[in-house]
N, CA, C and O atoms as CSV, one atom per row, in Angstrom:
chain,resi,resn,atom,element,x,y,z
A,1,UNK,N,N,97.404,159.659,-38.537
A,1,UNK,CA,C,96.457,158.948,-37.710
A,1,UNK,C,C,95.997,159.878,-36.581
A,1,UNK,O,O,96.965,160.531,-36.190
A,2,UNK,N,N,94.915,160.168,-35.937
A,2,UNK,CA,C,93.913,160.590,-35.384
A,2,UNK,C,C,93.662,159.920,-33.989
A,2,UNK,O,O,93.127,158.811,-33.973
A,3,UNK,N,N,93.987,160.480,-32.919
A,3,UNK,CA,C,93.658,159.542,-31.677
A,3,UNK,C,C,93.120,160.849,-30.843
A,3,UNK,O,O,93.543,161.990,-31.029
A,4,UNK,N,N,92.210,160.517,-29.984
A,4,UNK,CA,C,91.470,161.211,-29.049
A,4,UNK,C,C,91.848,161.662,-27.536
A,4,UNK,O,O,91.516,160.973,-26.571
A,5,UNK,N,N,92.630,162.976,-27.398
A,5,UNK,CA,C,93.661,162.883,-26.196
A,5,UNK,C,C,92.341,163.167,-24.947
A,5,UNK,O,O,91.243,163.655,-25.214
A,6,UNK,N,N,92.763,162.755,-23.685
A,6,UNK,CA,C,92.219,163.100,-23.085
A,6,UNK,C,C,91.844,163.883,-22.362
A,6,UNK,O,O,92.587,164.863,-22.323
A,7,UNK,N,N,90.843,163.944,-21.614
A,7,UNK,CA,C,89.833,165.332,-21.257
A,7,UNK,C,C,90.739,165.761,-19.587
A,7,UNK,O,O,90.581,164.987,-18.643
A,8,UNK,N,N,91.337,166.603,-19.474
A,8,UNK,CA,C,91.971,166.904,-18.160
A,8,UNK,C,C,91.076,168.211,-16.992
A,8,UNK,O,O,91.071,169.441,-16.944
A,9,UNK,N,N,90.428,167.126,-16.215
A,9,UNK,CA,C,89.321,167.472,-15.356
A,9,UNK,C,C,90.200,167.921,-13.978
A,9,UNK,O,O,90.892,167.050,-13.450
A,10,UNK,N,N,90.167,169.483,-13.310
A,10,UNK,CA,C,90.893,169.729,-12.757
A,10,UNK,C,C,89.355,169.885,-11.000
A,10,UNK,O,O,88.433,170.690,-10.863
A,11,UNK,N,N,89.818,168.694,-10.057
A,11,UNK,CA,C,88.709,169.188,-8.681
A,11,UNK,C,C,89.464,169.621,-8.140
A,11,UNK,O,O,90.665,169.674,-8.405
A,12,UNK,N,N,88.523,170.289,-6.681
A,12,UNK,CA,C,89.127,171.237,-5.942
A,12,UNK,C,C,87.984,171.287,-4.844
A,12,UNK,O,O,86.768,171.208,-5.019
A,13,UNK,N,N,88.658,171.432,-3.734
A,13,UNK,CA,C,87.468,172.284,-2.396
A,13,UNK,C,C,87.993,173.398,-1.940
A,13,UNK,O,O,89.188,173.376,-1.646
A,14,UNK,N,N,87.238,174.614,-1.775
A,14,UNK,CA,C,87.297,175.810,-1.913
A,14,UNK,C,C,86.982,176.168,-0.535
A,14,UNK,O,O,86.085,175.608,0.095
A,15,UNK,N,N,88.051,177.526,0.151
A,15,UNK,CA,C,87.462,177.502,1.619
A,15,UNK,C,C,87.793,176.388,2.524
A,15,UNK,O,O,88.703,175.649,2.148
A,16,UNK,N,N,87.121,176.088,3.846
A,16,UNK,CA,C,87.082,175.760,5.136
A,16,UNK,C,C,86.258,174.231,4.897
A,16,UNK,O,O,86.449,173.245,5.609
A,17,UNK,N,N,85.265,174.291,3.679
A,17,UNK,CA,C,84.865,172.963,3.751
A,17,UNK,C,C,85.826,171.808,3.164
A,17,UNK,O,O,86.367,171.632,2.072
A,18,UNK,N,N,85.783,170.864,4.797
A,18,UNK,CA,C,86.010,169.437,4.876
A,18,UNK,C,C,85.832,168.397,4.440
A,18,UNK,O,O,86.545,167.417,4.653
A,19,UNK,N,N,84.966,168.429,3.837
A,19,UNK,CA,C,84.159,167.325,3.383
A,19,UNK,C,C,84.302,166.712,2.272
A,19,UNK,O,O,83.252,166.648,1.634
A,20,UNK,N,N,85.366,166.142,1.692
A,20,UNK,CA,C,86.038,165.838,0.264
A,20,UNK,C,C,85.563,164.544,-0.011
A,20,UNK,O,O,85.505,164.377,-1.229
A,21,UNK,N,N,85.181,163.514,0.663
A,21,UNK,CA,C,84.860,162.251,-0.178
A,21,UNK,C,C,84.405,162.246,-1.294
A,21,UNK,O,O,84.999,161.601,-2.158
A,22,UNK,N,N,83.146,163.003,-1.632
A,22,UNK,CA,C,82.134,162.959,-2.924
A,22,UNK,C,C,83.245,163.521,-4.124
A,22,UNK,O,O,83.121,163.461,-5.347
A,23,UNK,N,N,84.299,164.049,-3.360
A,23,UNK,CA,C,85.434,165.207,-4.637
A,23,UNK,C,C,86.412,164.018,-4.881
A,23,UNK,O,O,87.038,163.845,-5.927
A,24,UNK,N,N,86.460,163.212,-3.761
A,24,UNK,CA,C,87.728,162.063,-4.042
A,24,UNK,C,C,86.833,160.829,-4.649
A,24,UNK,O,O,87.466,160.264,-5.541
A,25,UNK,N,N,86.046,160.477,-4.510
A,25,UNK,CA,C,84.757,159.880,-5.427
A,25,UNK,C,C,84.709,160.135,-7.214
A,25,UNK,O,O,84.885,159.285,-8.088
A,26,UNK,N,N,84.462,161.351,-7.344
A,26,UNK,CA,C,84.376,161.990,-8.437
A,26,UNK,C,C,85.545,161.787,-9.180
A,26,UNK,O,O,85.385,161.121,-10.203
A,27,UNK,N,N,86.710,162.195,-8.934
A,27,UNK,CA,C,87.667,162.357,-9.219
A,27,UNK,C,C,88.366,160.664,-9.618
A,27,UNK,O,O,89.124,160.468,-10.568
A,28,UNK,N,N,88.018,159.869,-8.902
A,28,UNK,CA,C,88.339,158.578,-9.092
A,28,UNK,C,C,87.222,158.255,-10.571
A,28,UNK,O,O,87.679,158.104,-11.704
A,29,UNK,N,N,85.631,158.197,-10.220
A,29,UNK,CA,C,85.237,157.880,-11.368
A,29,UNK,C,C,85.285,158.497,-12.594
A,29,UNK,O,O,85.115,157.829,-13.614
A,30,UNK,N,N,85.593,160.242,-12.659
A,30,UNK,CA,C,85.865,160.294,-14.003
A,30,UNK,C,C,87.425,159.732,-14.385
A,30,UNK,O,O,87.578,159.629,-15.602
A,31,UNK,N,N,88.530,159.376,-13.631
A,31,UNK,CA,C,89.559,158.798,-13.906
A,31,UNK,C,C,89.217,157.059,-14.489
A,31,UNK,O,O,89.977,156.492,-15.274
A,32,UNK,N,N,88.185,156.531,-14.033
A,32,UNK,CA,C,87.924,155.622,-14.508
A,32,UNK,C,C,87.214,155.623,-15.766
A,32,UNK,O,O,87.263,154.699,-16.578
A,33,UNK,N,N,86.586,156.638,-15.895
A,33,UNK,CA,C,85.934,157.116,-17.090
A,33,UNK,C,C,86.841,157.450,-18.329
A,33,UNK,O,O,86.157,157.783,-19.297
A,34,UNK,N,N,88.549,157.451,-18.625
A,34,UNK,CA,C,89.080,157.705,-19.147
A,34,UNK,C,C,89.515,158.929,-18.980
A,34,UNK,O,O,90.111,159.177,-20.029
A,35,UNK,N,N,89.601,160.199,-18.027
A,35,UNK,CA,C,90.004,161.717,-17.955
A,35,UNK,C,C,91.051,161.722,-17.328
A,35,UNK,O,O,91.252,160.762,-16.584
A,36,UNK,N,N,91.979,162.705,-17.407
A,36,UNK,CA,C,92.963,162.600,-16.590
A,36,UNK,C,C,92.654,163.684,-15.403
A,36,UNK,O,O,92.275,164.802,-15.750
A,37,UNK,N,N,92.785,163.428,-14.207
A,37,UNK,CA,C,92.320,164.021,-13.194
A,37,UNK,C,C,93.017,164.660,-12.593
A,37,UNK,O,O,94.092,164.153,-12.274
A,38,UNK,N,N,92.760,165.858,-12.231
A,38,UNK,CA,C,94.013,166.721,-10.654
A,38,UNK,C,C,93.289,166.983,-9.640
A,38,UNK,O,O,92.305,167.706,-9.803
A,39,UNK,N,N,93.625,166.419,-8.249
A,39,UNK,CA,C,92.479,166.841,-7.662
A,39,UNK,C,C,93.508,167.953,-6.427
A,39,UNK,O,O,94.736,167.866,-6.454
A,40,UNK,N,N,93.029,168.614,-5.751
A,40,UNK,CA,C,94.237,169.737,-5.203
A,40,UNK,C,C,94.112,169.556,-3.975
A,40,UNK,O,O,95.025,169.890,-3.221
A,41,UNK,N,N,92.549,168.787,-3.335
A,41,UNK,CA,C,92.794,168.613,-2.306
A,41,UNK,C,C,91.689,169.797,-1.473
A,41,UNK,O,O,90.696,170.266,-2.028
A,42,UNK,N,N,92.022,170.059,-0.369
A,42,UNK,CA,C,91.207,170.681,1.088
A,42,UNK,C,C,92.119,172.661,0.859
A,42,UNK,O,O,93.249,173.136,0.748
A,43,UNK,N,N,90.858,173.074,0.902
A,43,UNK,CA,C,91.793,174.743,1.621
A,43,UNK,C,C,92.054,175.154,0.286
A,43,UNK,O,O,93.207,175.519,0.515
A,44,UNK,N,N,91.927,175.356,-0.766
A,44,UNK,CA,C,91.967,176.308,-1.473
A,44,UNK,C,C,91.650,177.501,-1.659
A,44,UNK,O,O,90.431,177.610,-1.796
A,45,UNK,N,N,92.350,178.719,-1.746
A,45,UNK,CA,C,91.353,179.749,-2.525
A,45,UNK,C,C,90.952,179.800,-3.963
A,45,UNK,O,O,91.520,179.140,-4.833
A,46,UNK,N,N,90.220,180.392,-4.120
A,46,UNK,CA,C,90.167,180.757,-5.340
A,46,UNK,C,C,91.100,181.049,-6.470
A,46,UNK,O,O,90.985,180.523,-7.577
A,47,UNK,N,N,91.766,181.667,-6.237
A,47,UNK,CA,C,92.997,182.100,-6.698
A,47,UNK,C,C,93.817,181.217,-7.216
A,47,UNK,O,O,94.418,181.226,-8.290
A,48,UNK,N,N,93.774,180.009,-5.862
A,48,UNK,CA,C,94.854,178.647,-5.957
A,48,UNK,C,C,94.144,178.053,-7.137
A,48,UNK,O,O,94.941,177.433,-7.841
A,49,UNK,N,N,92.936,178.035,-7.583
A,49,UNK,CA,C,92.196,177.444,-8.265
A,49,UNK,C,C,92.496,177.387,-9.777
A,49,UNK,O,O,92.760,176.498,-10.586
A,50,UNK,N,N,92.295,179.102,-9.809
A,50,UNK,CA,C,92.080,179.202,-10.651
A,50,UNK,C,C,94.053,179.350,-11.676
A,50,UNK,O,O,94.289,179.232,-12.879
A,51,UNK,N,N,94.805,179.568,-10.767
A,51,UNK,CA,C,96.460,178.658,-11.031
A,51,UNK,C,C,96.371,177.764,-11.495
A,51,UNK,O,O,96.817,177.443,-12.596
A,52,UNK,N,N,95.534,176.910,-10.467
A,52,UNK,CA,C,95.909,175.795,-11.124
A,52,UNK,C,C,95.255,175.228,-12.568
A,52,UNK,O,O,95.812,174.398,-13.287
A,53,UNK,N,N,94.471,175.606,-12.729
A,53,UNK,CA,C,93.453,175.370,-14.073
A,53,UNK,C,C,94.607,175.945,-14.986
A,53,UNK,O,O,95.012,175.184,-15.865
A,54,UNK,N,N,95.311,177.467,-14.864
A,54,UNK,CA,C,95.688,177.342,-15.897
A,54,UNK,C,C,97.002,176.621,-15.873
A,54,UNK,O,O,97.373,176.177,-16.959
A,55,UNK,N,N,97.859,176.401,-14.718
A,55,UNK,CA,C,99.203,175.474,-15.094
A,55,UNK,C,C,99.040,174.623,-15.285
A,55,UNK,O,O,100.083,174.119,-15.700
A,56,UNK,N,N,97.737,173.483,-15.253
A,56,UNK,CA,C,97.631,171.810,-15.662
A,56,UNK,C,C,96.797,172.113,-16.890
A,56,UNK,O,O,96.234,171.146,-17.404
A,57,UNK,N,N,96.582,173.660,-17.603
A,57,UNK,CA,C,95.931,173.431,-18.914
A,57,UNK,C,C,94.295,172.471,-18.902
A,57,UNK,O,O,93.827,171.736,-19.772
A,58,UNK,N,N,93.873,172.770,-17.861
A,58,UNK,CA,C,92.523,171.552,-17.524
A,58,UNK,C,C,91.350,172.318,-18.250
A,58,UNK,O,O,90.980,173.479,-18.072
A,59,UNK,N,N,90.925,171.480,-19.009
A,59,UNK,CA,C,89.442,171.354,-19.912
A,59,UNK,C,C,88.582,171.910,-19.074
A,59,UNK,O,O,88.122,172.997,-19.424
A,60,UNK,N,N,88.053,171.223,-17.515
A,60,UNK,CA,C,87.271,171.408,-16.519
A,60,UNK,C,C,87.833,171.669,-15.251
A,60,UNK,O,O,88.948,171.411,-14.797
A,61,UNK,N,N,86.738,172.291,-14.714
A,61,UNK,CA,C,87.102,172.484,-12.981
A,61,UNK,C,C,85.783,172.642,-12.125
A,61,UNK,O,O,84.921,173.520,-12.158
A,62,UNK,N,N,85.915,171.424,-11.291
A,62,UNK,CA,C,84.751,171.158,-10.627
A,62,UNK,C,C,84.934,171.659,-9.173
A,62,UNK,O,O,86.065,171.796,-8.708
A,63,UNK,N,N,84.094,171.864,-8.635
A,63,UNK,CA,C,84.134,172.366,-7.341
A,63,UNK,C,C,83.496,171.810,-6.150
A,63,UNK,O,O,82.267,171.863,-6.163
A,64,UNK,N,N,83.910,171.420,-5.380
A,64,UNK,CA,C,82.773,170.715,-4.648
A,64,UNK,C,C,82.160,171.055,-3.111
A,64,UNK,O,O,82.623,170.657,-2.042
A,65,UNK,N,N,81.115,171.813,-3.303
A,65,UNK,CA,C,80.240,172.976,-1.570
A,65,UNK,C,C,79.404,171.656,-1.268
A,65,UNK,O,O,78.697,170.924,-1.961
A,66,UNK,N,N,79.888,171.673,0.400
A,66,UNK,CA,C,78.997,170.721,0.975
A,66,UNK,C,C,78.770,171.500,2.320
A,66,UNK,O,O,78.231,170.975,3.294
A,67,UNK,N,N,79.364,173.190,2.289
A,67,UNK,CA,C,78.948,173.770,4.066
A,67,UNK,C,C,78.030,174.972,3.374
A,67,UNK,O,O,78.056,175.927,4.152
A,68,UNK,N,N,77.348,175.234,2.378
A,68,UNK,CA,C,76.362,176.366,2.105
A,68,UNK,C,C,77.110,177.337,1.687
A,68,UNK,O,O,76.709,178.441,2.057
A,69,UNK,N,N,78.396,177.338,0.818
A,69,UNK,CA,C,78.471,178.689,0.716
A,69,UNK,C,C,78.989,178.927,-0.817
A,69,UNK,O,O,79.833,179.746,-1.179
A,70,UNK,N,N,78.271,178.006,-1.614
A,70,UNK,CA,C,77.979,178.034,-3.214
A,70,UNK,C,C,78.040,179.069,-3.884
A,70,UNK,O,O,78.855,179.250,-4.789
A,71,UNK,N,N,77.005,180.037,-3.442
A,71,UNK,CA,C,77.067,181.155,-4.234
A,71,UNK,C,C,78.176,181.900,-4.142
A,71,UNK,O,O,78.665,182.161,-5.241
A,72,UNK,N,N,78.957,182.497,-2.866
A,72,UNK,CA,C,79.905,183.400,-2.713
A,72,UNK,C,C,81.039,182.278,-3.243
A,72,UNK,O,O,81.751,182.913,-4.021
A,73,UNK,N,N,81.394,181.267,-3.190
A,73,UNK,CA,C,82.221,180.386,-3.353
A,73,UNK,C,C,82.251,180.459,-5.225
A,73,UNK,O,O,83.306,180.745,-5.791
A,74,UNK,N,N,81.057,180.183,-5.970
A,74,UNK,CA,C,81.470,180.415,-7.496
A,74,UNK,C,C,81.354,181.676,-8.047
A,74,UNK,O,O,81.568,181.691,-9.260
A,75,UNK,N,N,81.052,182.863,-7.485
A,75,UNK,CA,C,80.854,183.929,-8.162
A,75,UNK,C,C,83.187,184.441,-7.378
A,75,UNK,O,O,84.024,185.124,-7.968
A,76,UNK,N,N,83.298,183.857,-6.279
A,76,UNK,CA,C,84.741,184.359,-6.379
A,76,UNK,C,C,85.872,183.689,-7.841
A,76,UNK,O,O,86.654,184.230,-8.624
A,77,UNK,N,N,85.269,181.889,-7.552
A,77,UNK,CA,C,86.426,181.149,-8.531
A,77,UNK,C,C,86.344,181.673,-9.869
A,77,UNK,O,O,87.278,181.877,-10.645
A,78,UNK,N,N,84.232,182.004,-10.171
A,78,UNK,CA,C,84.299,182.478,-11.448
A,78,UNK,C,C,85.210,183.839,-11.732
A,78,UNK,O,O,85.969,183.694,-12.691
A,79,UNK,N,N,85.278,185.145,-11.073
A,79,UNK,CA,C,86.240,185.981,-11.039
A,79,UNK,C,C,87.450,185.723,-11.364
A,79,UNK,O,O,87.802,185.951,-12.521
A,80,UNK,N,N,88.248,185.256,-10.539
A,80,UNK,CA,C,89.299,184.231,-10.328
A,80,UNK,C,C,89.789,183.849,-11.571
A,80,UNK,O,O,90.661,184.380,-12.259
A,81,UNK,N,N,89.098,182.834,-11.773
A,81,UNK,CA,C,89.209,182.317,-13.604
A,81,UNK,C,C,89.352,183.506,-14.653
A,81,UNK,O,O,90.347,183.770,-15.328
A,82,UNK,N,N,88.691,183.859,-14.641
A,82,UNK,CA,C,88.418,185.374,-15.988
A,82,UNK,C,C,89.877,186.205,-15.355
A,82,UNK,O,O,90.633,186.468,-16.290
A,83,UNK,N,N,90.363,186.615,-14.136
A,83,UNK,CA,C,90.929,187.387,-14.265
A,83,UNK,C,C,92.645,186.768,-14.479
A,83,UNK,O,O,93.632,187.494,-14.350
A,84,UNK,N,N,92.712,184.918,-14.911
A,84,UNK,CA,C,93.787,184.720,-14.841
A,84,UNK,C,C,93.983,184.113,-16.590
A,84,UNK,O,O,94.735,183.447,-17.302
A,85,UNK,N,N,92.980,184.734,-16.605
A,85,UNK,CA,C,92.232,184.334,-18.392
A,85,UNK,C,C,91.974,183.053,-18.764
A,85,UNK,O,O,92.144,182.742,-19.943
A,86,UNK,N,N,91.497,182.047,-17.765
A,86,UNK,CA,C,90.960,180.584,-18.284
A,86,UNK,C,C,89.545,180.815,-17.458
A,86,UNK,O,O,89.090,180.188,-16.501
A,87,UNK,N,N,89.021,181.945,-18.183
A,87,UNK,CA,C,87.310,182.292,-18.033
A,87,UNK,C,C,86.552,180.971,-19.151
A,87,UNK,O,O,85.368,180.670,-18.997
A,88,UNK,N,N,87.081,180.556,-19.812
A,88,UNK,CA,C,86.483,179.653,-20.696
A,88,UNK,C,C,86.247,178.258,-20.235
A,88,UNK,O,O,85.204,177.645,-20.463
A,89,UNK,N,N,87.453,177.697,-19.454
A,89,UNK,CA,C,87.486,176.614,-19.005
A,89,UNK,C,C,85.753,176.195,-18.675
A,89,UNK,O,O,84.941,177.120,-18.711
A,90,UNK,N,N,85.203,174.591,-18.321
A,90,UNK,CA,C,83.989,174.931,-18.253
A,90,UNK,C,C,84.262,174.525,-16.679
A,90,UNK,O,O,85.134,173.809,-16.186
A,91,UNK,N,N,83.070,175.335,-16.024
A,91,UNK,CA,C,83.100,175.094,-14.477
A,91,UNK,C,C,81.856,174.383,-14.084
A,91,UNK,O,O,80.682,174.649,-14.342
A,92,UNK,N,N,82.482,173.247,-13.279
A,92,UNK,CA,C,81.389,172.970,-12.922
A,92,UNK,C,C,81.375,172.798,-11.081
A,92,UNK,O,O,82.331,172.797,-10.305
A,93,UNK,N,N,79.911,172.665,-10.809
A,93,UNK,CA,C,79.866,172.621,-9.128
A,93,UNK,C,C,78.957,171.905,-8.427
A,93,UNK,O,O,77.792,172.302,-8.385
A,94,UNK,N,N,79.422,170.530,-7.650
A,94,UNK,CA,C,78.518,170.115,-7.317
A,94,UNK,C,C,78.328,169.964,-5.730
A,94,UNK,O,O,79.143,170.574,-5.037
A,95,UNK,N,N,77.217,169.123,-5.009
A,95,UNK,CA,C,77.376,169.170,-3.837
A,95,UNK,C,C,75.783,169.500,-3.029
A,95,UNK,O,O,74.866,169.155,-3.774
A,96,UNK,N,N,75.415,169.933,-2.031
A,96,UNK,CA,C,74.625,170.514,-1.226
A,96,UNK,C,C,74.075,171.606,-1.725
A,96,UNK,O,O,74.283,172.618,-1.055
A,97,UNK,N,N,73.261,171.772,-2.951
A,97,UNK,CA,C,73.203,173.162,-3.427
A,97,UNK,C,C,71.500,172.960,-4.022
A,97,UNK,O,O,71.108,172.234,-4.936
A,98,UNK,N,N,70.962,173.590,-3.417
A,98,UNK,CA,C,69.443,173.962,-3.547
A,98,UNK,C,C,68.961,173.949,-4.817
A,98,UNK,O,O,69.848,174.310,-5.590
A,99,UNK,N,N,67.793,173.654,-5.449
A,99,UNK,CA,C,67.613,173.627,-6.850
A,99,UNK,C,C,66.830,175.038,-7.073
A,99,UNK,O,O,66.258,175.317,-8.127
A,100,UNK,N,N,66.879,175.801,-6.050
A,100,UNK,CA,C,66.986,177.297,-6.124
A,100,UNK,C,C,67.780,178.250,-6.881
A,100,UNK,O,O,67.409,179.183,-7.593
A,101,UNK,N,N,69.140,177.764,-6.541
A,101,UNK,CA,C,70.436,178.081,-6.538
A,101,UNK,C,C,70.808,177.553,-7.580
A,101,UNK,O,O,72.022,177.354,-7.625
A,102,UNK,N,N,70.041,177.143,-8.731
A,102,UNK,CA,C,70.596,176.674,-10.068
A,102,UNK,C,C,70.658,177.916,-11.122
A,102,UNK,O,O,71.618,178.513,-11.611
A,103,UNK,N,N,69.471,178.042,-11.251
A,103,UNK,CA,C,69.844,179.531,-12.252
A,103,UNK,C,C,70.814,181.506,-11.437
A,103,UNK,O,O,71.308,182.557,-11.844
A,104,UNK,N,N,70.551,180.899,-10.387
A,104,UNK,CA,C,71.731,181.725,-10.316
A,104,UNK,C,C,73.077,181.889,-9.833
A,104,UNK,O,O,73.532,182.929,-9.356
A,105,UNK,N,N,73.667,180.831,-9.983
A,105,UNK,CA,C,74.772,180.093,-10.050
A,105,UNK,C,C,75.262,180.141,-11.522
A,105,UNK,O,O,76.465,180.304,-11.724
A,106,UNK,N,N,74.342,180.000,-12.634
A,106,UNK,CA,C,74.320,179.758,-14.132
A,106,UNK,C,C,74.624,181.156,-14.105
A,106,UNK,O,O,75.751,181.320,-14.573
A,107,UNK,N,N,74.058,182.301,-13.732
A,107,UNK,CA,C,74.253,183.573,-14.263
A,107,UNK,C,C,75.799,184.297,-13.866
A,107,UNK,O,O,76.362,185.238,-14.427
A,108,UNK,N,N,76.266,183.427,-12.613
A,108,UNK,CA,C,77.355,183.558,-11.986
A,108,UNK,C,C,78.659,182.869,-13.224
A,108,UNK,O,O,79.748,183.437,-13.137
A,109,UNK,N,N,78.609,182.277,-13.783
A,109,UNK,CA,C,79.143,181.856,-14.578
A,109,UNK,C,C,79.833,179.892,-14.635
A,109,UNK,O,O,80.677,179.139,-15.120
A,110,UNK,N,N,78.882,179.977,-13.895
A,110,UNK,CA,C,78.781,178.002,-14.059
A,110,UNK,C,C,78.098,177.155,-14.828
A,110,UNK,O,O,76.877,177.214,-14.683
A,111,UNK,N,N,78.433,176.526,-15.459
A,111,UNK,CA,C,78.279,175.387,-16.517
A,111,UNK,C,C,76.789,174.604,-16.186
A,111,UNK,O,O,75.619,174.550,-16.566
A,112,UNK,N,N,78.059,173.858,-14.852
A,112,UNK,CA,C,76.971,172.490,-14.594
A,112,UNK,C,C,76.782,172.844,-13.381
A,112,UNK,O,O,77.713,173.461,-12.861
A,113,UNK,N,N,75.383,172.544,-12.438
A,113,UNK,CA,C,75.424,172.023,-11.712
A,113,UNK,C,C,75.105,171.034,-11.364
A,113,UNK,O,O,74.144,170.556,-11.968
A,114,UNK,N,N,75.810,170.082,-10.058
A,114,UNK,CA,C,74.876,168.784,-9.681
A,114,UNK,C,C,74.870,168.418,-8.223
A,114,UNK,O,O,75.856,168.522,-7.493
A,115,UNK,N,N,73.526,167.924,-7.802
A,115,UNK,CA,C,73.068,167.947,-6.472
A,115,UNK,C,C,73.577,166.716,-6.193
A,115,UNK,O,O,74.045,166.098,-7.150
A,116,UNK,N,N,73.599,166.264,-5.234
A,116,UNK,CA,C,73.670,164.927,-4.112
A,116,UNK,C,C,73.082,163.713,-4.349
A,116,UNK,O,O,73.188,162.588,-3.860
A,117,UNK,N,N,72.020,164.543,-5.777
A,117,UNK,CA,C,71.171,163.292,-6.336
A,117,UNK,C,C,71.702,162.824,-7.463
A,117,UNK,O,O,71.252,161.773,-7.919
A,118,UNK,N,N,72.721,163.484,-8.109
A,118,UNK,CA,C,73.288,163.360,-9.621
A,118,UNK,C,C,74.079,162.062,-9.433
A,118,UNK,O,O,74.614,161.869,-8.341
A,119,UNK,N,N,74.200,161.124,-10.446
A,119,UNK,CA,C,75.323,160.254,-10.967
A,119,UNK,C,C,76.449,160.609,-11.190
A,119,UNK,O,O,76.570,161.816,-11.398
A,120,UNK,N,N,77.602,159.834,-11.239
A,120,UNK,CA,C,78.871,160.068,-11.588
A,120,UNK,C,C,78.454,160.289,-13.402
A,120,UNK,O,O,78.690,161.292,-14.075
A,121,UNK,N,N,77.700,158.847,-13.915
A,121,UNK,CA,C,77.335,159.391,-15.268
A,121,UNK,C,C,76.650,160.139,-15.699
A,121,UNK,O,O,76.469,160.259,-16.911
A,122,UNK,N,N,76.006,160.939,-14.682
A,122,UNK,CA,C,75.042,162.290,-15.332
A,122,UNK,C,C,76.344,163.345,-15.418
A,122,UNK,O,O,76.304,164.303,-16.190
A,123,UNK,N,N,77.507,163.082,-14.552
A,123,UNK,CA,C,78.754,164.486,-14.479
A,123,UNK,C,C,79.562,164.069,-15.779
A,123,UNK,O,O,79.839,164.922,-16.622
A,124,UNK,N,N,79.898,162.878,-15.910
A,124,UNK,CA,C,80.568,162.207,-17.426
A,124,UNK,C,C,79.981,162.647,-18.572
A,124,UNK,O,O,80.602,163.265,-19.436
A,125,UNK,N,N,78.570,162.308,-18.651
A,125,UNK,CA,C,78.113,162.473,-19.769
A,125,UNK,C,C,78.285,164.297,-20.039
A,125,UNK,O,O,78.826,164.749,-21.049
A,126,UNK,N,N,77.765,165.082,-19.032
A,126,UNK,CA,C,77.984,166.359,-19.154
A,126,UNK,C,C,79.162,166.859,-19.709
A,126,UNK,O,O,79.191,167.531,-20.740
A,127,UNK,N,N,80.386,166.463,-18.872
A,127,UNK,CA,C,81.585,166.736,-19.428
A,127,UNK,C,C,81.855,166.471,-20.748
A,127,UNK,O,O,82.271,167.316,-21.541
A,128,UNK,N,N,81.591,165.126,-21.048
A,128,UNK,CA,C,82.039,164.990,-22.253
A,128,UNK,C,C,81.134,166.040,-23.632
A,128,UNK,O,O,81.470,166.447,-24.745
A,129,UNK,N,N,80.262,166.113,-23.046
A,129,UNK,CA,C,79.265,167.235,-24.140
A,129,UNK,C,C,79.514,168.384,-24.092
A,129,UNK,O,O,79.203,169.119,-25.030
A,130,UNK,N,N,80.201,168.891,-22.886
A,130,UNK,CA,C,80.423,170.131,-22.834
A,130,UNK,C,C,81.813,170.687,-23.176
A,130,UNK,O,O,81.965,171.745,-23.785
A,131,UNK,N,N,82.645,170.042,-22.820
A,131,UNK,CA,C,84.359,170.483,-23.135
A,131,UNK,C,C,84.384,171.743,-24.218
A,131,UNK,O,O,83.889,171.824,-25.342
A,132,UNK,N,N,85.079,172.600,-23.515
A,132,UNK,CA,C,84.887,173.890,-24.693
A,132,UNK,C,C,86.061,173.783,-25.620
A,132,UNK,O,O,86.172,174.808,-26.293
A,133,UNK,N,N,87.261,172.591,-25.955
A,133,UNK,CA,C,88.179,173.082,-26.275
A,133,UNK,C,C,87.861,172.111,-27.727
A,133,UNK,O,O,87.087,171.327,-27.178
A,134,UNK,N,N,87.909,171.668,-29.040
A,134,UNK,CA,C,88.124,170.217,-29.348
A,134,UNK,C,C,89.306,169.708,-29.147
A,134,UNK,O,O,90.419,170.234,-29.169
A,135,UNK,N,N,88.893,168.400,-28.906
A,135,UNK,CA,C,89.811,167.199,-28.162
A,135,UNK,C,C,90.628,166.693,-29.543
A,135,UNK,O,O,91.429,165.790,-29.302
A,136,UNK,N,N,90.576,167.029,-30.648
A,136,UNK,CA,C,91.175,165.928,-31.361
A,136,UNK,C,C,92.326,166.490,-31.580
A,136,UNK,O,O,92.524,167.705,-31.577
A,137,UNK,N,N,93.380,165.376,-31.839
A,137,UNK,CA,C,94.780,165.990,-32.302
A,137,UNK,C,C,95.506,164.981,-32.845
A,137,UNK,O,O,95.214,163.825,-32.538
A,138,UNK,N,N,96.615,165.255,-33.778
A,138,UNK,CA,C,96.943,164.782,-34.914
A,138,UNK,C,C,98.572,164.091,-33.973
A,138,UNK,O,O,99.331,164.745,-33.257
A,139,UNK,N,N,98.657,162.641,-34.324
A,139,UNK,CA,C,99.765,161.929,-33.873
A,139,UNK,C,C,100.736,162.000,-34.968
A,139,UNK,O,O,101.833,161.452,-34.857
């Protein structure tokens, strides 16, 4: 028999920014959405990040910039990731981020992004389409 394990979505705030509601938001609705969630909380580096992605084995890792500093902020985690070898994981980043700052953020090595205007189900639906790993596994 065949059952569908779930998607383990790892958030995080990176740096000095404070501002976690929209990350403790998120984190609640994709938990309601069926994912299992880690969220790490305020003050991370990069580094811490990208640990943790690989010790909770997480599908995703979202990030969440709400003080402007997006770009230097995913071109470090993306580093970060690759150099702890869960470069695959998919990253995503949302928050205060210019629709400027979309394609080159993408070239930086991010998935998704989503602005202030996005849904919880525009980040669900993404996730679930995007997961790089397949989910199915044999009981």
């Amino acid at each position: 028999m065949e059952r569908r394990s779930r998607i383990r979505a790892l958030i995080a705030k990176v740096g000095l920014d404070a501002h976690d509601r929209g990350a403790k938001l998120l984190a609640m609705a994709l938990r309601n959405a069926g994912m299992e969630v880690i969220y790490t909380g305020l003050r991370n580096t990069p580094e811490m990040v990208a640990q943790a992605v690989l010790q909770e084995n997480a599908d995703v890792v979202g990030i969440s910039s709400l003080a402007g500093a997006h770009m230097e902020t995913a071109r470090m985690v993306s580093e970060a990731l690759k150099k702890n070898g869960v470069g695959d994981v998919l990253f995503l980043m949302g928050g205060i981020i210019p629709k400027k700052d979309f394609e080159p953020l993408k070239k930086l090595g991010v998935h998704g992004i989503f602005s202030v205007h996005s849904t919880f189900e525009d980040i669900i639906s993404f996730i679930r389409e995007n997961v790089p790993r397949a989910k199915e596994i044999s009981t």
